[in-house]
N, C-alpha and C positions, 0 to 999 in steps of 0.2 A: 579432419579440420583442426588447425591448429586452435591455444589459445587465444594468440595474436587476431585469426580471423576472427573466430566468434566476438571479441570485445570491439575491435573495429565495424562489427555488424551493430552490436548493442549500441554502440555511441552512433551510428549514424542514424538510430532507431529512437534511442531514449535520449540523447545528446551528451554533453557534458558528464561525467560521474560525480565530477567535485560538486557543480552548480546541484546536480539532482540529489546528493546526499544534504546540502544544505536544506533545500524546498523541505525533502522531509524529514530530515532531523529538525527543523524547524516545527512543524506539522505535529511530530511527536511531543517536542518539547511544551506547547499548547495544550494538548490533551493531556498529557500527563499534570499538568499546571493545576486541573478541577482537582472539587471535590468529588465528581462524578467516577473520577479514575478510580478511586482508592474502594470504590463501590462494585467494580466489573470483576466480574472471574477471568480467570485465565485466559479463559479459549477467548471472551468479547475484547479483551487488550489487546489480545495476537491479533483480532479483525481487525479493528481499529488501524494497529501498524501495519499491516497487511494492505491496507486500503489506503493510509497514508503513502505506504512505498509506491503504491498504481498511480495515484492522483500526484504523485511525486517527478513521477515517468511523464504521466499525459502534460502535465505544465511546461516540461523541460523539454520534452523527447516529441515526437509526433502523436497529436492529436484524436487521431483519423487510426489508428492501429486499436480497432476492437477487443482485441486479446486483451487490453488491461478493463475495459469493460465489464467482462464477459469475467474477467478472472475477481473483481470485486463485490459482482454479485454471487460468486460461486462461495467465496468468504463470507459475506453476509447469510447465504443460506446454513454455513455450517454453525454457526453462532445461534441463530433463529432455532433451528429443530435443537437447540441445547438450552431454551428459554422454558423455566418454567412454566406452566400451563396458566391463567389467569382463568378463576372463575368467575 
């Protein structure tokens, strides 16, 4: 498969690249905005963008395609089992 397919598949999936860079670089530029940011580790930032770029997709892109679902909860769990314990 060429490049050319695969990004004609992406765009007919996720839509637009410019629009959907905007949604989350937008998205990011909000989160990073707090003071909550400057509080997270590493791996919770990476989620965070992680899950901006999904819910970046689903706005822009088609709705109804599980995979970015499925891929945000899988990012939230890897962030979770690295939460310290609360007693």
């Amino acid at each position: 498969m060429s490049i050319e397919t695969t990004l004609t598949e992406r765009g007919n999936r996720y839509g637009d690249y410019k629009t959907h860079a905007e949604i989350t670089q937008g998205l990011k530029r909000l989160m990073q905005s707090t003071e909550g940011w400057q509080r997270l580790t590493d791996d919770k930032r990476e989620t965070l963008d992680m899950i901006a770029h999904k819910i970046g997709r689903l706005l822009n892109g088609d709705p109804e395609h599980a995979d970015n679902f499925h891929d945000i909860a899988g990012y939230a769990l890897l962030s979770e089992k690295l939460c310290k314990p609360h007693e």
